[in-house]
C-alpha positions as CSV (number, residue, x, y, z in Angstrom):
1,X,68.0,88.0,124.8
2,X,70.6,85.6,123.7
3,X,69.5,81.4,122.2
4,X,71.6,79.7,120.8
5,X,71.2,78.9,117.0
6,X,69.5,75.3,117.3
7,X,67.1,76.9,119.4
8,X,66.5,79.9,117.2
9,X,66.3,77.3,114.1
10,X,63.4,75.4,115.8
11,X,61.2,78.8,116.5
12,X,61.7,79.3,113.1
13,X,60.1,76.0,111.7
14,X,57.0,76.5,114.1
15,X,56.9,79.8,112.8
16,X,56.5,78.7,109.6
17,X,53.9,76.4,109.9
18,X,56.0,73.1,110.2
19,X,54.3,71.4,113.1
20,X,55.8,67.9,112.3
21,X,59.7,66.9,112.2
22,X,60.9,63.5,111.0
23,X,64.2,62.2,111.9
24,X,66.9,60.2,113.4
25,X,69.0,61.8,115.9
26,X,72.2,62.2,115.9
27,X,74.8,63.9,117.5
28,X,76.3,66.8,114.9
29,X,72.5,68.8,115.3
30,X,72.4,68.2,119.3
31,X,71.6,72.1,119.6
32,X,68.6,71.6,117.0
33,X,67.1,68.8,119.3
34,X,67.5,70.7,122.1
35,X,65.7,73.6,120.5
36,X,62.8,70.8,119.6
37,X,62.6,69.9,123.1
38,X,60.8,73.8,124.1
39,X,58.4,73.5,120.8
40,X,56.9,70.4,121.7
41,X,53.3,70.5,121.2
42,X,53.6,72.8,118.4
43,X,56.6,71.1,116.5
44,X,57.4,67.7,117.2
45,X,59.8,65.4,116.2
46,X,59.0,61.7,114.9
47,X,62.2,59.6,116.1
48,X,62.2,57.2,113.1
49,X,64.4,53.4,112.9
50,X,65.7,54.1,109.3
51,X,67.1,58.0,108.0
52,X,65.9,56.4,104.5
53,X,62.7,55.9,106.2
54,X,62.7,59.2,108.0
55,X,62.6,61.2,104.6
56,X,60.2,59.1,102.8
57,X,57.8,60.5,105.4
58,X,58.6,64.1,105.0
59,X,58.4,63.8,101.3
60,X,55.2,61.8,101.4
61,X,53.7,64.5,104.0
62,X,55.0,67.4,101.8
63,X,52.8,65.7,98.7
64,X,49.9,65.1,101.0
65,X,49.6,68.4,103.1
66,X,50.9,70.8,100.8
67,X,53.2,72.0,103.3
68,X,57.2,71.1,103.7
69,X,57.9,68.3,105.0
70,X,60.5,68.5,107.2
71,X,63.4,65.7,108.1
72,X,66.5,66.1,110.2
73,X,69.4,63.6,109.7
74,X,72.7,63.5,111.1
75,X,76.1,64.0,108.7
76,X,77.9,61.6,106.5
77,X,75.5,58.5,106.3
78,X,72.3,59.9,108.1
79,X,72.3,62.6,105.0
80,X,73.3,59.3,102.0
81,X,70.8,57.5,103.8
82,X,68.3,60.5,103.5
83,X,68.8,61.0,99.6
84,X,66.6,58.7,98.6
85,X,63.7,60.7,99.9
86,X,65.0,63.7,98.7
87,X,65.1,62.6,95.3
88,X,61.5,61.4,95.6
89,X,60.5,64.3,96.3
90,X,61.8,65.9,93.4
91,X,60.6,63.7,91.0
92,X,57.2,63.9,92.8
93,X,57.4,67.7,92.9
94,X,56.7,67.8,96.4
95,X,57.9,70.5,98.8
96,X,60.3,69.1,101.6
97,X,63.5,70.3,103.7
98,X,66.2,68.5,105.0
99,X,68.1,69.7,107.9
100,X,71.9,68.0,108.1
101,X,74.1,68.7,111.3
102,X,77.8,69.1,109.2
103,X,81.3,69.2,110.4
104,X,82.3,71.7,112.5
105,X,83.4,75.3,110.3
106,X,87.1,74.9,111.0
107,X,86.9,71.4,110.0
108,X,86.1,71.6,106.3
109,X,88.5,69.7,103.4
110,X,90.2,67.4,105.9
111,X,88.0,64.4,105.6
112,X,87.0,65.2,108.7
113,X,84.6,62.4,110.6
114,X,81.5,61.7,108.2
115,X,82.5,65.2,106.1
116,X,80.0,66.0,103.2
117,X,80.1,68.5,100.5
118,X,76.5,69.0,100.9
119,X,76.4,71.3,97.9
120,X,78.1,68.7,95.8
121,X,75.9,65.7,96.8
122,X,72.9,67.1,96.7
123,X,73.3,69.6,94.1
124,X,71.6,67.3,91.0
125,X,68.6,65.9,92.9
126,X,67.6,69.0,95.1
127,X,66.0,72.4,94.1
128,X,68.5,74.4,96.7
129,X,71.8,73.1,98.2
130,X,72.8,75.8,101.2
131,X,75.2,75.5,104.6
132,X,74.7,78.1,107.0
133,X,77.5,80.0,108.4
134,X,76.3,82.0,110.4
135,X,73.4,81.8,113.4
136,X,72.2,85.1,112.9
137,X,71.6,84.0,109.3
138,X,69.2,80.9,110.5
139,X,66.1,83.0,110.1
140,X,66.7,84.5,106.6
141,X,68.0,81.2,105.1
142,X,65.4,79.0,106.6
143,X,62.7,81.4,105.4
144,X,64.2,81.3,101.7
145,X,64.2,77.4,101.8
146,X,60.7,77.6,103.0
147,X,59.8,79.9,99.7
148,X,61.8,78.1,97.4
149,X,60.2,74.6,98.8
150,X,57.0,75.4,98.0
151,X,56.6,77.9,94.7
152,X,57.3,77.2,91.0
153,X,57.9,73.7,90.9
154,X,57.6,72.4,94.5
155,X,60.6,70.2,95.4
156,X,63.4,69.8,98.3
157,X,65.6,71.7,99.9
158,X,68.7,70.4,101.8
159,X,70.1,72.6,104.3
160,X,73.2,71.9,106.1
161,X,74.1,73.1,109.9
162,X,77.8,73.2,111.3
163,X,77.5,72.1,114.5
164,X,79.6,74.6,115.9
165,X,77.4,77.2,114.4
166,X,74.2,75.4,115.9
167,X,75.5,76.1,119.6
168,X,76.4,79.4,118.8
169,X,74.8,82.0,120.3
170,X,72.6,84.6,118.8
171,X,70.6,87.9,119.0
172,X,68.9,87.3,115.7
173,X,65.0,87.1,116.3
174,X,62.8,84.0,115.2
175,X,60.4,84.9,112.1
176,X,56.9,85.4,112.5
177,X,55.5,83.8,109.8
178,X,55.8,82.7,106.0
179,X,56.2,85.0,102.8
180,X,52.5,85.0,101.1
181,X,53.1,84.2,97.8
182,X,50.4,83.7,95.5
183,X,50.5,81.8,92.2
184,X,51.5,83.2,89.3
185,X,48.0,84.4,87.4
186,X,47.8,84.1,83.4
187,X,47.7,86.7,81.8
188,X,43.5,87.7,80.2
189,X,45.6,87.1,76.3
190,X,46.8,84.0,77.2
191,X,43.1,83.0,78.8
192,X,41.5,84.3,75.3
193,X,44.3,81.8,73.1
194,X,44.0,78.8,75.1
195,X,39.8,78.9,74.4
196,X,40.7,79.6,70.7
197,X,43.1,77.0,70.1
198,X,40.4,74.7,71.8
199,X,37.6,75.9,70.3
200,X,39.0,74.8,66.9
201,X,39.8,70.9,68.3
202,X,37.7,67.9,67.7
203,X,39.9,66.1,69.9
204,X,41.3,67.6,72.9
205,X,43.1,66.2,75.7
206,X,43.9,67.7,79.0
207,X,46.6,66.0,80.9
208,X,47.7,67.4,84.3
209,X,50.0,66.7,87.3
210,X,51.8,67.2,90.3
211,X,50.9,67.2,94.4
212,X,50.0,71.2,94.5
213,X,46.9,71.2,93.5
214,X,44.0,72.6,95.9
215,X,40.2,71.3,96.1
216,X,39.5,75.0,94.3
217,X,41.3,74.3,91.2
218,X,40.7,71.0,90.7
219,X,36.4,71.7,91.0
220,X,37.3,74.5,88.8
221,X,39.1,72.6,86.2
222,X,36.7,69.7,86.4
223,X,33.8,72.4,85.9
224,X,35.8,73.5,82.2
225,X,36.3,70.1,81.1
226,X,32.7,68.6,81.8
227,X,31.2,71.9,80.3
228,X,33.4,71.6,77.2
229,X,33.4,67.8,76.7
230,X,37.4,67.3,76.9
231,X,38.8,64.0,78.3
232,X,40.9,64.4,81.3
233,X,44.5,62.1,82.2
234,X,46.9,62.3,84.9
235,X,50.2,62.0,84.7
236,X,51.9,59.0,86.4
237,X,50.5,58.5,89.8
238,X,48.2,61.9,90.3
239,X,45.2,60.5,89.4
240,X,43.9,61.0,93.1
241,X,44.2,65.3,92.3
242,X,41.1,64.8,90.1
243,X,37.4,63.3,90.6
244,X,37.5,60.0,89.1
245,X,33.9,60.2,89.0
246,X,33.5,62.4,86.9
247,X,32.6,61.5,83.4
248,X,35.7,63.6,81.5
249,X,38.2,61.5,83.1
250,X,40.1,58.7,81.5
251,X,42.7,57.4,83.5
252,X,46.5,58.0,83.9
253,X,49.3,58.2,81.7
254,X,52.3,55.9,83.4
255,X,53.9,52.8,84.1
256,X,51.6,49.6,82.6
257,X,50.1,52.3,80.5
258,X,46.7,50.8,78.2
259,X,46.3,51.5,74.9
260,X,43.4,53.2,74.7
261,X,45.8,56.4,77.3
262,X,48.4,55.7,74.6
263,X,45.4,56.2,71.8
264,X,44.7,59.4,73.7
265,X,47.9,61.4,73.6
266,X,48.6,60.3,70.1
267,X,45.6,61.1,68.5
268,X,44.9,64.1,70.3
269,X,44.6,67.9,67.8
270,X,45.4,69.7,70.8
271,X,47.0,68.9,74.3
272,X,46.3,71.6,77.1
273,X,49.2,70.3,79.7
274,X,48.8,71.8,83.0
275,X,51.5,71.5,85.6
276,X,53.2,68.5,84.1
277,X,56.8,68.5,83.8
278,X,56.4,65.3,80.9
279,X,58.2,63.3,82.4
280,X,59.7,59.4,81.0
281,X,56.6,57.6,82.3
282,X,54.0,59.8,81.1
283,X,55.4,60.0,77.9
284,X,56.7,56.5,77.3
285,X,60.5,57.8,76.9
286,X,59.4,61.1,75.0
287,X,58.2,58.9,72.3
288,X,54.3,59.6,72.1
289,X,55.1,63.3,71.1
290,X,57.4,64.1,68.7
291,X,61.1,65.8,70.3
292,X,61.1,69.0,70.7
293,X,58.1,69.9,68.4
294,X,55.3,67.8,68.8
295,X,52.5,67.1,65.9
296,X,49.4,67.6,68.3
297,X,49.2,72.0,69.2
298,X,50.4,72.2,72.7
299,X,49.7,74.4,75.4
300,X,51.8,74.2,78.1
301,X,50.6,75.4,81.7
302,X,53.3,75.6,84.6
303,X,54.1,77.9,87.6
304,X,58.0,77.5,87.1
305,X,59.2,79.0,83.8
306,X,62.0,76.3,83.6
307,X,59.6,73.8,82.9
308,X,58.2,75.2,79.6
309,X,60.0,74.4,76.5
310,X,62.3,72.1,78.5
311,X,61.6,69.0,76.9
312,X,58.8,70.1,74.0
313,X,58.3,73.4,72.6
314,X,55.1,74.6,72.9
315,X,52.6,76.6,70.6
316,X,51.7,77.9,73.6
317,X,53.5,78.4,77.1
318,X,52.1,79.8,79.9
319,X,53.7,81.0,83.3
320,X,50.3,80.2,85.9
321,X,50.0,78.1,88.8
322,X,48.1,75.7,88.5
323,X,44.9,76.2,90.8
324,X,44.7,80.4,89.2
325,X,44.9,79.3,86.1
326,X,42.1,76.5,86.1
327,X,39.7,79.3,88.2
328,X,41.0,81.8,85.3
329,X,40.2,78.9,82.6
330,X,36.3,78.1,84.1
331,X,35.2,81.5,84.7
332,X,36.1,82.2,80.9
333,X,33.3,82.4,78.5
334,X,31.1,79.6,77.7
335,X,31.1,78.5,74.0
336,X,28.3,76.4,73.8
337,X,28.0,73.1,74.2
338,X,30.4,70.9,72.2
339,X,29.0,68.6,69.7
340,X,30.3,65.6,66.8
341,X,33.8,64.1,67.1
342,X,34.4,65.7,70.0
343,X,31.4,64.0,72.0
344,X,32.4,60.9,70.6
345,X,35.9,61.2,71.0
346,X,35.7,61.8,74.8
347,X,33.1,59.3,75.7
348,X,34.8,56.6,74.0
349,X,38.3,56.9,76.1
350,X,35.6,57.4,78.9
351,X,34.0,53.8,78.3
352,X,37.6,52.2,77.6
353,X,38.8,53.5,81.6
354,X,35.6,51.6,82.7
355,X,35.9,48.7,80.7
356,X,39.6,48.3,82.1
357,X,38.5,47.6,85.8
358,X,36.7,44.3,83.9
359,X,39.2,41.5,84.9
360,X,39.0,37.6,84.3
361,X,39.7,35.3,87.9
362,X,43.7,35.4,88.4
363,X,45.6,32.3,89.1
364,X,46.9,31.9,92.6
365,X,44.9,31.4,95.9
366,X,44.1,35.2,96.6
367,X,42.7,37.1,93.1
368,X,44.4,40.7,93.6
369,X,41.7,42.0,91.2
370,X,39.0,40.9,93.4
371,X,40.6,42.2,96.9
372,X,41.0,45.8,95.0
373,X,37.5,46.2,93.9
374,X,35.9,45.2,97.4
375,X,38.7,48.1,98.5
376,X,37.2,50.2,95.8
377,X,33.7,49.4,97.0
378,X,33.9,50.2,100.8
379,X,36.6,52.0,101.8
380,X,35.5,55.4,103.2
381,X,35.2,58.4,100.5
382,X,38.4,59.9,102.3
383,X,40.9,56.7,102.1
384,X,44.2,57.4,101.9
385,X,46.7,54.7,99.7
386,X,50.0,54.6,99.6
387,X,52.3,52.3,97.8
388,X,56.2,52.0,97.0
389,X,57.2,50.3,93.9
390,X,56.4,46.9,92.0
391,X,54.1,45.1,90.1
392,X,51.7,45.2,93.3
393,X,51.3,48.8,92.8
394,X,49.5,48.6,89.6
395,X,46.6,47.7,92.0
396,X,46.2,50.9,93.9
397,X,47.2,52.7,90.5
398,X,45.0,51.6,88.3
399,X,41.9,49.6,90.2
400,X,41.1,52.1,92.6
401,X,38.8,54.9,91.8
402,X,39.6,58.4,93.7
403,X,36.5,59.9,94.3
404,X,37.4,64.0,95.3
405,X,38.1,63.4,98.8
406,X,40.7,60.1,98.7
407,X,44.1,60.6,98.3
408,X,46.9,58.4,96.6
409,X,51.4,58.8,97.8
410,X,53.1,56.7,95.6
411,X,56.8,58.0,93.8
412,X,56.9,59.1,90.5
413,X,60.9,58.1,91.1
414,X,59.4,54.0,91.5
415,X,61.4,54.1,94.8
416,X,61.0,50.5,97.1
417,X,60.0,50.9,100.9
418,X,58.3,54.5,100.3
419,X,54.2,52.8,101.1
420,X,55.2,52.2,104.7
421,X,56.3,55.7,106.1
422,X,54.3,57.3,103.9
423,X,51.2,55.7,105.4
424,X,53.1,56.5,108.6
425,X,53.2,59.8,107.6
426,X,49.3,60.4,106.5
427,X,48.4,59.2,109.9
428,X,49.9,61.5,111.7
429,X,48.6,64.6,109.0
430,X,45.4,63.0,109.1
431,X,44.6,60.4,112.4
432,X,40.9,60.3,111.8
433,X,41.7,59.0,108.2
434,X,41.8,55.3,106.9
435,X,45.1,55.0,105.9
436,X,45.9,51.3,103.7
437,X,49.5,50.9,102.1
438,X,50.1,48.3,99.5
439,X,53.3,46.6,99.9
440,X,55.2,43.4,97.8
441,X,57.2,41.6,100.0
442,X,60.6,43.2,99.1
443,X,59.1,46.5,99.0
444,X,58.0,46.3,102.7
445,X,61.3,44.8,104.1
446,X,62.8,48.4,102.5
447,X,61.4,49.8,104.9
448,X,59.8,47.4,108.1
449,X,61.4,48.6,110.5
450,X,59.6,51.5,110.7
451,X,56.7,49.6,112.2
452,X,57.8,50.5,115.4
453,X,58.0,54.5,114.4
454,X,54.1,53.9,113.8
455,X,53.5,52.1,117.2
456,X,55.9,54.4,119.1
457,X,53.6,57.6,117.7
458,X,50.4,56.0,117.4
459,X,49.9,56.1,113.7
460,X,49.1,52.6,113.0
461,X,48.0,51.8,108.9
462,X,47.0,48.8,107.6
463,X,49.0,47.3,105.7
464,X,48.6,44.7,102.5
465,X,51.5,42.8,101.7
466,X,51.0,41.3,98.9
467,X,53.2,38.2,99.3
468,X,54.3,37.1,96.1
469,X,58.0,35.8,96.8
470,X,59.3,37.3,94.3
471,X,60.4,41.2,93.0
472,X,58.2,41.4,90.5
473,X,58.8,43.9,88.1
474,X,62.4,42.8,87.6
475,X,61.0,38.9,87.2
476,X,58.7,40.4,84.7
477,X,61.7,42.0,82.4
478,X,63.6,39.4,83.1
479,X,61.2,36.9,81.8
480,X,60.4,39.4,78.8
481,X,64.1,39.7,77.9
482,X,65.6,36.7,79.0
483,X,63.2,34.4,79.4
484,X,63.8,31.0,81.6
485,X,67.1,32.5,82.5
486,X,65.9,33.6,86.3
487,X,68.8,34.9,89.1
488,X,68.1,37.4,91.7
489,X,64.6,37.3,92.0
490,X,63.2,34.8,94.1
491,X,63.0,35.9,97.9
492,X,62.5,32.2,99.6
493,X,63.5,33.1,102.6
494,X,61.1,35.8,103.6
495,X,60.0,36.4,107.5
496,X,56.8,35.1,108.6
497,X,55.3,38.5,108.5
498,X,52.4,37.9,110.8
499,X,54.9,37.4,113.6
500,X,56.9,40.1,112.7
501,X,53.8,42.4,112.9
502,X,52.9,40.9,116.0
503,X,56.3,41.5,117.5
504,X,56.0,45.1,116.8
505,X,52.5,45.3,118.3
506,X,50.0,45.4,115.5
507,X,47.0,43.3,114.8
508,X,48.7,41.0,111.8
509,X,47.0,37.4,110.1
510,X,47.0,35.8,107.4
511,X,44.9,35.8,104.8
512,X,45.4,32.2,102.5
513,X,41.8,32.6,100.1
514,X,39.9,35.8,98.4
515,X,36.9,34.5,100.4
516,X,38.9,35.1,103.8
517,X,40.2,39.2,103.1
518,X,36.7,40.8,103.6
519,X,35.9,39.5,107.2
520,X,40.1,40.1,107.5
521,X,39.8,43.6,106.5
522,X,36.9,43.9,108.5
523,X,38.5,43.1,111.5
524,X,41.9,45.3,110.2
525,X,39.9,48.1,109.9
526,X,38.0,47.4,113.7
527,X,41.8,47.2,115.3
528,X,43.2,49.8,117.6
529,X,46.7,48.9,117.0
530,X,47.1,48.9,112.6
531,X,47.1,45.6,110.8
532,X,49.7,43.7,108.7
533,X,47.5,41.3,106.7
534,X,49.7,39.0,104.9
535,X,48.5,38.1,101.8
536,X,49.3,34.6,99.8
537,X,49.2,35.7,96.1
538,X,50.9,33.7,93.5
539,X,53.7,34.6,91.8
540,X,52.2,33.5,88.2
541,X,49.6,36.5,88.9
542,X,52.7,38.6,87.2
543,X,50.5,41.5,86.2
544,X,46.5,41.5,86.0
545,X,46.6,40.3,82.4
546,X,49.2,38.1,82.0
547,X,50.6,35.0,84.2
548,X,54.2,34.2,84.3
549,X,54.6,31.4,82.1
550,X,52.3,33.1,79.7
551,X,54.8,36.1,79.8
552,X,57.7,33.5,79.4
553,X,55.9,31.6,76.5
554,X,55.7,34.4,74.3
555,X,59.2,35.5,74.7
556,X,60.4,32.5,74.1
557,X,58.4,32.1,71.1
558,X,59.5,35.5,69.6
559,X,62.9,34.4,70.1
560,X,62.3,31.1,68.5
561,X,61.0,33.1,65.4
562,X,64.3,35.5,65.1
């Protein structure tokens, strides 16, 4: 039996597990839509406004599933467009594939219509860069990608498809399944050093990251750290791949980060970093550890070998997964309890994460800090939050606790308009889930139009945007740098966003005091069809601890002094 390679692609992706396809269609991958059309019900494809949009969700569902996610864009602009989720989901390490129809094969190096060198444009911000040829190649190349998406450091693969070889015929027969491939174990002398080199700290640190994580290794490495007294921090914006409950963890190393995280890394003896690539954010621009050989002992922990010794050289690298190695680590040897500095030392950056959720009121008619912690109070123990990037996001970054079960999607790459499909996205993983994206008002009208992919496939957030008029972070380096010298940051001409929400069928309001968001949310979280609540927050709230003119005071008084 003869298919044509479109179809034959398609058989492979439900094959493989992918049961989910994001996209905007166009015409050079006609074959590969056609193929979608006999999988439907096992893989189906979410016809998205906005290819930028489109690819936000697959990366967002690759960081909250585990699983590729998978996006299929047409040539020339649909694939541009699409980069901006692929590079999220490299910098998130999250797996994802994205499927580009390409020029015709005879076309190639004429400038053809929309023409692409895939390999050259993608080549710096994805993991693999491949064309295929050939049909009868669909299955081995697509199985590769699949592998490569998800092991070592999890990331993106872009995949392009002539269209000419798409409606090709072929005899090649669909896979039956995905490669098992197991994490990388450590090896029993590398178990044996890492508890030696601890043993000998009195203050210890274990920092960790990325989306890979399962609930297995996280309980296990919870269960080392609480039984041996360490403090725990996240890198920037994985906090939600750790119990904040628990007493060992102390918040997460990133953008706005306090100076008790900073106090942390700095003053640690020894720094067991497990899946963390150490990235700019986490490490305030490689500054809080010395380049290449830190002060504090390091042990470095990763499943891709590229990763260690990349940036700092460690005393000690190991090639593990993540999850084997913390099962490997808590089923070592217990010690004994841990006593002196090291108690102290870990339930003092303990009491300083606690103290940070302490706020005084914020100016403006609707106090941010008091709408998070009634979040934090009753949202269910499985909420989902997602944001995109701005001073709004320090709210579900740094006022929210994740108990085991919630989830956070917000890019590591700080990339606008990502909160809204990637809520999009968790409700379609997850439809029994409460799903809340935090949004500024420029980061939402990234991405707004995808409103109507969420009412069109029935997976309707709520969303909070907070409604500031201005972009925020820029406004606040602006006024740190060049204070009173404002251009490019007021947005005064924003929609009126409750009609906007209305227009695309969600329940939408707006919310003008603190005291009105609870009974709002309320009846949010009681609609059918999602909510937009727009909220009124004032632009002098520039960050929880410091108002706008207060930020442009002190500049201009440390100018005044030079």
């Amino acid at each position: 039996m003869t298919r044509h390679g479109g179809q034959l692609l398609a058989e492979c992706l439900a094959a493989l597990g992918a049961n989910m396809a994001f996209g905007v269609p166009g015409e050079s991958y006609l074959a590969l839509l056609d193929g979608l059309h006999d999988t439907a019900g096992r893989l189906d494809f979410v016809n998205c406004r906005h290819e930028g949009g489109a690819s936000f969700m697959a990366a967002a569902w690759g960081k909250l599933t585990g699983q590729p996610g998978i996006c299929m864009v047409t040539r020339g602009p649909g694939a541009t467009n699409a980069s901006i989720g692929v590079h999220t989901a490299m910098q998130d390490s999250a797996p994802m594939i994205l499927l580009v129809g390409q020029i015709g094969r005879a076309m190639r190096g004429r400038e053809a219509f929309q023409e692409l060198d895939y390999r050259a444009v993608f080549g710096t911000i994805a993991k693999w860069a491949v064309e295929i040829e050939d049909a009868d190649r669909i299955p081995e190349i697509l199985a590769r990608a699949w592998k490569t998406a998800l092991t070592g450091r999890p990331g993106p693969v872009v995949i392009a498809l002539p269209e000419d070889m798409l409606s090709s015929r072929t005899k090649a027969q669909p896979l039956t399944g995905p490669a098992t491939c197991l994490e990388p174990h450590p090896a029993p002398e590398a178990l044996t050093e890492v508890c030696s080199i601890l043993a000998e700290a009195d203050r210890p640190l274990i920092l960790y990251g990325g989306c890979n994580w399962t609930r297995a290794g996280s309980a296990a490495l919870q269960a080392f750290a609480e039984r041996s007294d360490i403090p725990v921090l996240s890198v920037f914006r994985y906090q939600d791949q750790f119990d904040n409950l628990s007493p060992v963890f102390c918040g997460e190393a990133g953008v706005g980060m306090t100076g008790a995280v900073r106090d942390l890394i700095t003053g640690a003896d020894v720094i067991l970093a497990i899946n963390t690539r150490f990235g700019e954010n986490t490490t305030e621009g490689w500054t809080l550890l010395d380049v290449p050989v830190p002060q504090q002992r390091l042990i470095h922990v990763h499943a891709s070998d590229l990763e260690l010794g990349k940036v700092y050289q460690p005393e000690l690298g190991i090639h593990a997964g993540p999850n084997a190695f913390a099962i490997a680590l808590a089923e070592t040897p217990d010690t004994g309890p841990p006593a002196g500095p090291r108690a102290d030392w870990r339930a003092a950056a303990r009491q300083a994460w606690e103290d940070g959720f302490v706020l005084d009121d914020l100016p403006g008619p609707v106090d941010m800090g008091k709408i998070t912690a009634h979040l934090d109070a009753i949202l269910p123990e499985d909420a989902i939050l997602t944001n995109g990037a701005g001073n709004f996001t320090v709210w579900p970054n740094k006022f929210f606790r994740y108990g085991p079960e919630a989830r956070l999607l917000a890019p590591q790459s700080g990339a606008m308009g990502y909160g809204l499909p990637a809520a999009i996205a968790a409700r379609l993983a997850e439809p029994t889930r409460t799903v809340v994206c935090f949004a500024g008002d420029g980061d939402f009208q990234m991405t707004c139009a995808e409103l109507a992919t969420a009412a069109q496939h029935d997976a309707r957030p709520i969303v909070l945007i907070v409604n500031n008029g201005i972009y925020g972070t820029i406004r606040a380096h602006q006024e740190r740098r060049y204070p009173a010298r404002v251009i490019g940051t007021d947005m005064n001409a924003n929609p009126d966003f409750v009609t906007l929400g209305k227009a695309y069928g969600f329940h939408a309001e707006r919310v003008e005091t603190t005291a009105a968001f609870e009974a709002a949310f309320a009846r949010a979280q009681a609609s059918k069809t999602g909510a937009v609540l727009d909220l009124t927050v004032s632009p002098e709230a520039l960050t929880p601890r410091m108002s706008l003119s207060a930020t442009r005071a002190a500049a201009l008084a440390a100018r005044n002094r030079t």
